[in-house]
TIBA-203393 format. One record per residue (C-alpha): residue in one letter; x, y, z. Coordinates in nm, 4 decimals, decimal comma. Each point is the difference from the previous one (the first is absolute). Layout:
! residues N
residuo X Y Z
A X Y Z .
...
END
This chain:
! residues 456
residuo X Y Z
X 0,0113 -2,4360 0,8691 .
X -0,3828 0,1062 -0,0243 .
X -0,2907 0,0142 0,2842 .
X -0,1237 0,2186 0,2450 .
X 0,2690 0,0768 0,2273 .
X 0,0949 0,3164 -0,0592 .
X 0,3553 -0,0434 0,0416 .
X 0,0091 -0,2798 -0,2691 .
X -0,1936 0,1798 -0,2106 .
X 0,2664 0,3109 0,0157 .
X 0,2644 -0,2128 -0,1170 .
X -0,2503 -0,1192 -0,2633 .
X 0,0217 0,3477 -0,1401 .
X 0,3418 0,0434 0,0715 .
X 0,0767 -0,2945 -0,2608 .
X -0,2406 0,1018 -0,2160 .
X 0,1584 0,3098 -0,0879 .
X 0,3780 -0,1891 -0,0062 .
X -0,1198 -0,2590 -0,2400 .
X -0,0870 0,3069 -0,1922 .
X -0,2687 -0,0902 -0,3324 .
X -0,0707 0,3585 -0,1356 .
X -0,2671 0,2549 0,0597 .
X -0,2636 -0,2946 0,2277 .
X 0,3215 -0,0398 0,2409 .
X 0,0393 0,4096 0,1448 .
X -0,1139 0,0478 0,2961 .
X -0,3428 0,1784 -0,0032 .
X -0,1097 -0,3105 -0,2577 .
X 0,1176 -0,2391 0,2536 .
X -0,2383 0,1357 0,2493 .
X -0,3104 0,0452 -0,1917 .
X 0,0371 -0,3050 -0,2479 .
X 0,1833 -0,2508 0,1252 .
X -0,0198 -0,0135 0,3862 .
X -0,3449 0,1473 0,0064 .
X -0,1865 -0,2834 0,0980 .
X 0,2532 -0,0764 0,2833 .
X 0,0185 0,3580 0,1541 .
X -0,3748 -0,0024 0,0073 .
X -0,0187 -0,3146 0,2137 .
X 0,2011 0,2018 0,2679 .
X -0,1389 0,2067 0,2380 .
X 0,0772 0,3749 -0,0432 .
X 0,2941 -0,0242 0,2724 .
X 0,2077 -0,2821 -0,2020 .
X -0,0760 0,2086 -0,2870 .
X 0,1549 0,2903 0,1170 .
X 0,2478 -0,1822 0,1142 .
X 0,1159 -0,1901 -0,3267 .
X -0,0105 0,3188 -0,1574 .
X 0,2468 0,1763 0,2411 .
X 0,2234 -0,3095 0,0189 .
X 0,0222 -0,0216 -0,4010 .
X 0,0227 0,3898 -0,0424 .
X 0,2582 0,0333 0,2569 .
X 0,2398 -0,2748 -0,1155 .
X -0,0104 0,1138 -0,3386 .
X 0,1427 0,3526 0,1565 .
X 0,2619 -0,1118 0,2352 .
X 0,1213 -0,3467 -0,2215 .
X 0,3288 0,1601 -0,0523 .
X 0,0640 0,0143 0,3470 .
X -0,1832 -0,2706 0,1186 .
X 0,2573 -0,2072 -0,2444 .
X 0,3411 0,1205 0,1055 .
X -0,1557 -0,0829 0,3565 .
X -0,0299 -0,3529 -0,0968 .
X 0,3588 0,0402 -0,2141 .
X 0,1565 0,0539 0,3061 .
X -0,1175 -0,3213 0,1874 .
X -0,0160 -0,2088 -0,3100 .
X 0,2937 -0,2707 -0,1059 .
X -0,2105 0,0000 -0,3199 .
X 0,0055 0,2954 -0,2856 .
X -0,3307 0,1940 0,0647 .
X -0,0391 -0,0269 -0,4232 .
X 0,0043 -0,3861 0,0242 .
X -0,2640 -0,0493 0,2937 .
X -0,3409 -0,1658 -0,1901 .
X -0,2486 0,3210 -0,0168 .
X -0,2635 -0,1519 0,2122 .
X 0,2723 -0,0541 0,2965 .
X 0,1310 0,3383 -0,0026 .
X -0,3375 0,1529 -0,0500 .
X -0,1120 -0,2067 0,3688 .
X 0,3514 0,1640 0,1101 .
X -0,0674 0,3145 -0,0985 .
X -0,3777 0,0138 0,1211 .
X 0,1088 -0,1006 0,3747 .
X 0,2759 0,2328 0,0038 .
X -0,2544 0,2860 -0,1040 .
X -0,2433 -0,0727 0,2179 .
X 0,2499 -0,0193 0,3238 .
X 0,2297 0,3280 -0,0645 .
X -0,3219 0,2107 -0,1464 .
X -0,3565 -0,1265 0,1017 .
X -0,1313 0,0847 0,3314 .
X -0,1808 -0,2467 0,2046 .
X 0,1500 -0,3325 -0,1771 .
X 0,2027 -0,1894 0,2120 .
X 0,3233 -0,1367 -0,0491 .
X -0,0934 -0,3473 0,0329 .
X -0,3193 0,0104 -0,1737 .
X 0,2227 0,1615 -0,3150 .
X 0,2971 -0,2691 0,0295 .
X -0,2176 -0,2975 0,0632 .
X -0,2373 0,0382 -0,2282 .
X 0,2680 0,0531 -0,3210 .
X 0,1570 -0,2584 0,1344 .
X -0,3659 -0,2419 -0,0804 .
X -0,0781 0,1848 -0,2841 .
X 0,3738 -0,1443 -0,1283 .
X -0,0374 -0,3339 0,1204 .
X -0,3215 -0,0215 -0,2336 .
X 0,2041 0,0398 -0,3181 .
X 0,3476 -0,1162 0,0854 .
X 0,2107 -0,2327 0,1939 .
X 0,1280 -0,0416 0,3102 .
X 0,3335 0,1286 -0,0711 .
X -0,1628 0,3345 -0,1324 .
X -0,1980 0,0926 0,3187 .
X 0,2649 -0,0885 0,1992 .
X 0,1681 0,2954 -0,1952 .
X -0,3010 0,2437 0,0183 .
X -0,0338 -0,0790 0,3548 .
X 0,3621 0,0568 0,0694 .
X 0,0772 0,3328 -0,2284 .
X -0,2781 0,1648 0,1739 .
X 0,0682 -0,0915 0,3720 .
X 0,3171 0,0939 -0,0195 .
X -0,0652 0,3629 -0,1841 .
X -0,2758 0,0641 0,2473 .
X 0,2684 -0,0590 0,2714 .
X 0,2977 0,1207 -0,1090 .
X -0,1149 0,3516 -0,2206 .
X 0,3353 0,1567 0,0662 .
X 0,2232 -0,2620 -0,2100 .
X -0,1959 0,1645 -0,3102 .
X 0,2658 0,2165 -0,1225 .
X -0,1748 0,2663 -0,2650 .
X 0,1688 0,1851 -0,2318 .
X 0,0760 0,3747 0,0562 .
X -0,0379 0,2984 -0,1521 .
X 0,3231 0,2055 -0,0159 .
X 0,1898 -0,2964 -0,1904 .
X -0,2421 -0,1734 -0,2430 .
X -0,3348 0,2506 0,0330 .
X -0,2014 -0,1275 -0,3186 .
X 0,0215 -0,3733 0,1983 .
X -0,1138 0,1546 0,3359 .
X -0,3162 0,1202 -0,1766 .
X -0,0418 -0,2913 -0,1663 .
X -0,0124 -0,1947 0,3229 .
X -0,1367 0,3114 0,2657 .
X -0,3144 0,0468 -0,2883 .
X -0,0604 -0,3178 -0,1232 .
X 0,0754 0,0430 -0,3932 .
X 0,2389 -0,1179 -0,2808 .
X 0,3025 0,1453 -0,0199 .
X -0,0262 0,0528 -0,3914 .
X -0,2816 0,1767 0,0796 .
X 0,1717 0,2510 0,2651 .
X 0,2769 0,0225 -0,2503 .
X -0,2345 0,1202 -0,2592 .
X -0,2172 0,2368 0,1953 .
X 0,3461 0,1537 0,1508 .
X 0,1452 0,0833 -0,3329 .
X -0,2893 0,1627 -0,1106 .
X -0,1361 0,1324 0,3211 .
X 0,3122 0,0540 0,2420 .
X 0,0352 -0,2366 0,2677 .
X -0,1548 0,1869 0,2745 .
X -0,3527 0,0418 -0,1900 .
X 0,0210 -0,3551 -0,0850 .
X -0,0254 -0,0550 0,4137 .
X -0,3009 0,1936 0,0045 .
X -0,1421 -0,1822 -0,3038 .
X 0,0704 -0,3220 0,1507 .
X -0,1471 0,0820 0,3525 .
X -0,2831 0,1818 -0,1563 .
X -0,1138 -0,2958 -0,1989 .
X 0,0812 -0,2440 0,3462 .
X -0,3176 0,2121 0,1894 .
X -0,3351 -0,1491 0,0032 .
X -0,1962 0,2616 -0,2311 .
X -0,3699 0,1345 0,1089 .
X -0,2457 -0,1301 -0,2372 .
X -0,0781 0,2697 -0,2784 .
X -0,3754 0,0158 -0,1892 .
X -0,1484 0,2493 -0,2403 .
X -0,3456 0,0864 0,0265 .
X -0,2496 -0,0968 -0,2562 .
X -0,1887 0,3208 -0,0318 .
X -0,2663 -0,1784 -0,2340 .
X -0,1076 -0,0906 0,3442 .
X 0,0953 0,1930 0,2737 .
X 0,2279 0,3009 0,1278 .
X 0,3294 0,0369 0,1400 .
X -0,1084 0,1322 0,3381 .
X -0,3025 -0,2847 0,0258 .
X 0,3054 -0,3091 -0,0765 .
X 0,1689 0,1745 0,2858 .
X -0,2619 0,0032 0,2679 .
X -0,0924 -0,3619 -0,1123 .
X 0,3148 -0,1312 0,0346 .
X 0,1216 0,1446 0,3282 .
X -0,1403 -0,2404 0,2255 .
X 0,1444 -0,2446 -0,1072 .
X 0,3788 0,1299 -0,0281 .
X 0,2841 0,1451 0,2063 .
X 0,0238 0,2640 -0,1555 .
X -0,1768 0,1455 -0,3547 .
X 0,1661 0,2837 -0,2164 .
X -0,0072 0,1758 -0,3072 .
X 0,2318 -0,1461 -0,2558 .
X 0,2901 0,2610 -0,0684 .
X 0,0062 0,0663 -0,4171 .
X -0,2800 -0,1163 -0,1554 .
X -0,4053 0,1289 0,0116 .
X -0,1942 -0,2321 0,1850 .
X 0,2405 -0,2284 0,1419 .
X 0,0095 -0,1309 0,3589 .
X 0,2376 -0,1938 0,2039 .
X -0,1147 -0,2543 0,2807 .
X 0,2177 -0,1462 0,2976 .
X -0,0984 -0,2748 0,2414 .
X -0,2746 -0,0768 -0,2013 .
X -0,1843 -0,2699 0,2302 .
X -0,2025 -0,2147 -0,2348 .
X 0,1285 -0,1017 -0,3063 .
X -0,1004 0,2314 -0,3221 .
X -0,2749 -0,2458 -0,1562 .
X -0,1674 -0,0099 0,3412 .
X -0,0691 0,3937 0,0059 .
X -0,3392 0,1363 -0,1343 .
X 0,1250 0,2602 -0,2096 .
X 0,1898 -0,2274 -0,2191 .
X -0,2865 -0,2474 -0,0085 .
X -0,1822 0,3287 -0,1154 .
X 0,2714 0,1045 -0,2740 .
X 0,0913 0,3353 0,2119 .
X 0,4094 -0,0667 -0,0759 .
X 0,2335 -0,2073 -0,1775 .
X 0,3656 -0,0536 0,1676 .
X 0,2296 0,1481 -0,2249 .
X 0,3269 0,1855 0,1089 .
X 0,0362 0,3761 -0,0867 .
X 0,2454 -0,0569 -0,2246 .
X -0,2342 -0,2186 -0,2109 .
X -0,2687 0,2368 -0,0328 .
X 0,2497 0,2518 -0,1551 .
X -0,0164 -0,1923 -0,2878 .
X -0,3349 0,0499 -0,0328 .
X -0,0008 0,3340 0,0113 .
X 0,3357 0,0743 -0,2292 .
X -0,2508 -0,2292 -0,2672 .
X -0,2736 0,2895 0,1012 .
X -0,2678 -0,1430 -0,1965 .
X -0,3061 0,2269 -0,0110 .
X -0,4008 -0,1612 -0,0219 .
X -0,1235 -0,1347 -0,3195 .
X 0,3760 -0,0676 -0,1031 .
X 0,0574 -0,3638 -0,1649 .
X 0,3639 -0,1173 0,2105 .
X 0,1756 -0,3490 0,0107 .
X 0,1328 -0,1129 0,3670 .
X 0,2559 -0,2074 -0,1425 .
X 0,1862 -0,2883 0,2398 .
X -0,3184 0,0968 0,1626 .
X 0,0199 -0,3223 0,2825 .
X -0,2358 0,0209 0,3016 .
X -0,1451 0,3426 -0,1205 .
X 0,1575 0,2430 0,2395 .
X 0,1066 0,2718 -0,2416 .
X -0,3190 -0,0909 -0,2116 .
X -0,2382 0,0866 0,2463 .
X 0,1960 0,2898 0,0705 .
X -0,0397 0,1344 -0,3689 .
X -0,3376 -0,0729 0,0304 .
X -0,0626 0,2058 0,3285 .
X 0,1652 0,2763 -0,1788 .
X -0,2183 -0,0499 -0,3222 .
X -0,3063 0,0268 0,2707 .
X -0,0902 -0,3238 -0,1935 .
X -0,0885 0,1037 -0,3175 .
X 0,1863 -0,0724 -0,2956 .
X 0,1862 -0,3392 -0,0470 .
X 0,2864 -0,2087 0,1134 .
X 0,1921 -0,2816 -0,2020 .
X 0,1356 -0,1739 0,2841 .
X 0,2522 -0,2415 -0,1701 .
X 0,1970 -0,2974 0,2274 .
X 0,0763 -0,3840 -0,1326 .
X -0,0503 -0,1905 0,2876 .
X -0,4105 -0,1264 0,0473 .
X -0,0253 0,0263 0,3798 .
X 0,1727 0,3658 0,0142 .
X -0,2480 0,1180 -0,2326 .
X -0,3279 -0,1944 0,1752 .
X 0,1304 0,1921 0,3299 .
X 0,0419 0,3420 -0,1111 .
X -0,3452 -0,0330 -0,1254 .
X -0,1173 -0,0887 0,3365 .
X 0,2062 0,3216 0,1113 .
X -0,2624 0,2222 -0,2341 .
X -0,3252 -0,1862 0,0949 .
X 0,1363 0,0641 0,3784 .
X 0,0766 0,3543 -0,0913 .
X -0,3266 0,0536 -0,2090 .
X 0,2402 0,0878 -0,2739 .
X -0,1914 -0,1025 -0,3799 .
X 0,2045 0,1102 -0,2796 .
X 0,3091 -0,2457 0,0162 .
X 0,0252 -0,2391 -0,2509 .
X 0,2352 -0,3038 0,0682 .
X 0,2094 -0,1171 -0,3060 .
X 0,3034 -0,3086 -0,0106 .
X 0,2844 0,0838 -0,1747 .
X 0,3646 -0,0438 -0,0111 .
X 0,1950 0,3137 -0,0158 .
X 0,2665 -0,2305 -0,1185 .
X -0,1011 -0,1025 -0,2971 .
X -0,1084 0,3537 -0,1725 .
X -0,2025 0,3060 0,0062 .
X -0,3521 -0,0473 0,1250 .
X -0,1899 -0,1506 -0,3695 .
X -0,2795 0,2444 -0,1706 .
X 0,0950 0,2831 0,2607 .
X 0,2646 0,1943 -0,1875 .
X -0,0388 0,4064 0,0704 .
X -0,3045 -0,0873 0,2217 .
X 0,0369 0,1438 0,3599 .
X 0,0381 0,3284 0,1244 .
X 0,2387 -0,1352 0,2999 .
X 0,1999 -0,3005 0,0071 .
X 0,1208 -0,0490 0,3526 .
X 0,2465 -0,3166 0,0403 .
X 0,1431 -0,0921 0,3680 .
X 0,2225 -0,2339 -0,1736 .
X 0,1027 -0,3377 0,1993 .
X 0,3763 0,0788 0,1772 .
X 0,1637 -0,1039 0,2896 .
X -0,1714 0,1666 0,2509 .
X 0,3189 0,1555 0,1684 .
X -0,2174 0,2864 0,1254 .
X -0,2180 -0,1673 0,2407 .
X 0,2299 -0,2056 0,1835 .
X -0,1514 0,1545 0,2948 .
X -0,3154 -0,1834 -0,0586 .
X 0,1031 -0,3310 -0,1942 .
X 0,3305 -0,0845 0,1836 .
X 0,0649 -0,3042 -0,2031 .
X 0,0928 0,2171 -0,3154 .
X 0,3605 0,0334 0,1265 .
X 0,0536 -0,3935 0,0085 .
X -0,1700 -0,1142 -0,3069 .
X 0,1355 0,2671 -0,2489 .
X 0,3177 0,0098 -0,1749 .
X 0,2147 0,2792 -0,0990 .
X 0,0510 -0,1474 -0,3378 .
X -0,4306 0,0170 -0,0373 .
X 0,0257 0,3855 0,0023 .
X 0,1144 0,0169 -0,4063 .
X -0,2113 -0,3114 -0,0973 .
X -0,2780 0,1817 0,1652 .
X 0,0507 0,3622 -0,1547 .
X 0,0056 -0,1802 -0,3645 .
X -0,3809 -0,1420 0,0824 .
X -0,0945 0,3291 0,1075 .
X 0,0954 0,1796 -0,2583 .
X -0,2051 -0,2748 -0,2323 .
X -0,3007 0,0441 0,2030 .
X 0,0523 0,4108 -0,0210 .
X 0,0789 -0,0553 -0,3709 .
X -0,3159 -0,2290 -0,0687 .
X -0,2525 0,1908 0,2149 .
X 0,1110 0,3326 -0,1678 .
X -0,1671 -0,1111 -0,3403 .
X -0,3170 0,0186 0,1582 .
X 0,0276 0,3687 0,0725 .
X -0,2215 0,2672 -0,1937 .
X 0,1980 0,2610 -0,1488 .
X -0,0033 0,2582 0,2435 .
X -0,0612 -0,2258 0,3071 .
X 0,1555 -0,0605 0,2896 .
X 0,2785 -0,3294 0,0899 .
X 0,1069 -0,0481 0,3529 .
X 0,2656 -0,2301 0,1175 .
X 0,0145 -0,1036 0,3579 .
X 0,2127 -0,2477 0,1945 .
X 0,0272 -0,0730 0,3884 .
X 0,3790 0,0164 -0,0676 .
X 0,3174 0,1855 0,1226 .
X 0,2085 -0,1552 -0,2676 .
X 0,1793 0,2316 -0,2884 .
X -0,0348 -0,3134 -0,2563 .
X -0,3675 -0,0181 0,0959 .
X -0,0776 0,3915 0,0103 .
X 0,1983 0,2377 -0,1781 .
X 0,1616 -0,2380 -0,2179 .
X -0,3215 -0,0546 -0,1297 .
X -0,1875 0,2673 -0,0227 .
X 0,3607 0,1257 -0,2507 .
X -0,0171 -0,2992 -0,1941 .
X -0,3646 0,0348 -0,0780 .
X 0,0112 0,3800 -0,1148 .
X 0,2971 -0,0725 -0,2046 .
X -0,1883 -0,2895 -0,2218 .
X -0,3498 0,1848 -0,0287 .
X 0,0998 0,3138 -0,1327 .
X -0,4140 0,1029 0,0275 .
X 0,0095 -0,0007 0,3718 .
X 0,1559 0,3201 0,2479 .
X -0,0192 0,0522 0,3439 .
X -0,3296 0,0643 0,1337 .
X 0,0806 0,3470 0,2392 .
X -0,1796 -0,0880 0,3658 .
X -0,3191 0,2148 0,1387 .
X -0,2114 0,0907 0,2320 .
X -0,0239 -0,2615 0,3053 .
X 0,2985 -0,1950 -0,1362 .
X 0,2545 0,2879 -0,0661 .
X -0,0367 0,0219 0,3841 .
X 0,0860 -0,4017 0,0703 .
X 0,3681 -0,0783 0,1796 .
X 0,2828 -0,0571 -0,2583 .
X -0,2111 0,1855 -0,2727 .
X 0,2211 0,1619 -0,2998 .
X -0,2785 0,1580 -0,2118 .
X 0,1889 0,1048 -0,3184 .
X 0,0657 -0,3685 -0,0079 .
X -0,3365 -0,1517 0,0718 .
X 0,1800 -0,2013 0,3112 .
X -0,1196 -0,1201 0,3148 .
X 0,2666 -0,1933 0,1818 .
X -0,0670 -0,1294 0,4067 .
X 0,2948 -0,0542 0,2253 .
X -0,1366 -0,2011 0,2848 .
X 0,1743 0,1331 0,2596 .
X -0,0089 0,3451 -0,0981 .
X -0,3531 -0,0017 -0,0810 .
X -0,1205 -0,2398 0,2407 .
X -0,2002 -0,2030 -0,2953 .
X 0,0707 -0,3148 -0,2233 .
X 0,2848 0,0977 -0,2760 .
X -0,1376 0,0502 -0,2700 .
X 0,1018 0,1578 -0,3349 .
X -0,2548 0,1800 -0,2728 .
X 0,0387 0,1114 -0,3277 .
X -0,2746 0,2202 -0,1858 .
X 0,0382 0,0030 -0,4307 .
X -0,2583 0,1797 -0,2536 .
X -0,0387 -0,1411 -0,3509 .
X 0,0523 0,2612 -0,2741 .
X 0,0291 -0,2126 -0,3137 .
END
């Protein structure tokens, strides 16, 4: 299903990101690549309203499909993905959306099927959802004193391998909090660009235009927005390069790196540019950045994130970590930082399709990758620089595991003891050059950070 209708174009997503297809099919690529050109035929309300109806699915499918498991004759796991992403849609937008009405919801999945199946199918569709709108107390849901890993499942929308695994290493009762944490609609976070502007001048500029402005909690220069009105490319001051949106826990990276001006530094996995132009800031643009990524159109937009932040001395280069250290730059940079690709179990909050699509057999196959990225980038380290590993992960095989297994095989790397501004970050262990961000403890994205020093 494609077009303008925003409801259509929700489910759009919504199989999108079931038909799965790699790194083009996550969510935040879905909206700025592939269904660009149809959100920006919508007005701003259908917009909005595509967004909240996609977003809010994705973090109440769990119990939006033992809703329709309890009306169904059929096996929710053997319902075609397009049907039982209209089902899930008109469910949301009836038990959580204000202002849609019932029949609007019901009659307009009920089109929306007959467009790509038969008659038999809506008559299903129309039937399953009738009859839960009406009858809401035949839904019998599981409770917590006799199976409690299914009731959070079900109450929190997530896999139960996934509460499993959090409550084993967590405890079950800070796995609720995780899971309800990552449920709430976070405020958007930005860090100043002080190449261009202060702090306490981002503030005043963007308080018009917000619920509510404050100062971010742990990191320098960091603010958080809610109810912003317009949306972020429409304000001035990021037309004008006075912030880039980057959660707090993401500019910790940046400064565990701490690269100083005049420094030479490779951004490796460097994607859009966020931690890049961080480094830069911090480098008060002088120096120079290697900022290394394989895919074309990454690399063509974080440029156009340094021309926007008047940032000049980032130089884009393609290469694939995969295939070996980066050529004719062995014992080159002072700092190597790497946010290595992972799973993204730490910002669930803010991409709510990362509990569906991954796997919790991807968790070792990813770890082994990132310790071949660490491995490669490492060669490119000067004696006596600085390597920092960074991943927006809460997962052992993806953080600690990894960080052991690299020390072990490169006998001329330690621990890099923490400093200054980072010693003071959440989760820091200083002796052991570690950041690590529990999102519900430290009210940012997880994240974990690991700082080394080359000394052969």
């Amino acid at each position: 299903m494609t077009g303008t209708d925003p409801r259509r174009t929700a489910c759009s997503i919504l199989d999108a990101l079931d038909a799965g297809g790699g790194e083009s099919t996550n969510l935040d690529r879905l909206f700025s690549d592939t269904f660009y050109s149809t959100l920006l035929r919508m007005d701003r309300r259908d917009r909005n309203f595509v967004y909240a109806l996609v977003y809010g699915t994705l973090r109440t499918r769990g119990r939006l499909d033992h809703i329709i498991a309890g009306f169904s004759k059929i096996p929710v796991r053997k319902i075609e993905g397009p049907v039982l992403n209209i089902l899930r849609t008109a469910l949301y937008q009836v038990l959580y959306m204000d202002r849609v009405p019932e029949s609007a919801a019901v009659n307009t999945a009920v089109e929306n099927t007959r467009k790509i199946a038969g008659n038999h199918v809506v008559r299903f569709v129309n039937g399953l959802l009738r009859a839960a709108l009406r009858h809401p107390d035949r839904i019998q849901w599981p409770e917590k004193e006799s199976d409690p890993f299914l009731w959070l499942s079900v109450d929190q929308s997530f896999p139960a391998w996934m509460i499993r695994r959090w409550a084993g290493r967590f405890g079950f009762d800070e796995t609720v909090s995780l899971c309800r944490y990552y449920n709430e609609i976070p405020p958007l976070t930005l860090r100043t660009n002080t190449l261009r502007t202060g702090t306490d001048a981002l503030e005043a500029a963007l308080a018009p235009h917000a619920g509510r402005v404050t100062r971010g909690i742990h990191t320098p220069d960091s603010i958080r927005v809610y109810g912003l009105k317009p949306s972020v490319d429409e304000l001035e001051s990021f037309r004008e390069g006075w912030f880039h949106v980057q959660d707090e826990a993401a500019q910790m990276v940046s400064h565990v790196t701490a690269p100083l001006p005049g420094e030479t530094i490779m951004d490796a996995c460097a994607g859009r540019g966020g931690k890049t132009a961080h480094l830069a800031q911090l480098m008060n643009n002088t120096g120079g950045i290697v900022a290394v990524d394989n895919h074309l159109k990454r690399r063509e937009e974080l440029m156009q994130q340094m021309h926007r932040l008047g940032i000049t001395i980032v130089t884009p280069l393609s290469h694939d970590l995969d295939e070996g250290p980066l050529p004719g730059r062995n014992a080159f940079f002072d700092r190597v930082q790497i946010d290595a690709p992972c799973s993204a179990t730490g910002v669930i909050r803010r991409n709510p399709d990362v509990r569906w699509s991954i796997r919790e057999t991807d968790f070792a196959h990813m770890g082994k990758r990132q310790l071949r990225h660490l491995s490669n980038v490492s060669a490119s380290v000067r004696i006596g620089g600085v390597l920092v590993y960074a991943v927006c992960s809460i997962e052992p095989e993806e953080t600690t595991e990894v960080a052991d297994a690299f020390l072990k095989a490169h006998p001329g790397f330690r621990p890099k003891p923490l400093s200054g501004t980072e010693k003071r970050f959440p989760g820091a262990s200083p002796p052991e050059g570690v950041v690590r961000c529990l999102p519900h403890v430290h009210e940012t994205d997880g994240f974990y950070i690991a700082a080394f020093t080359r000394n052969a």
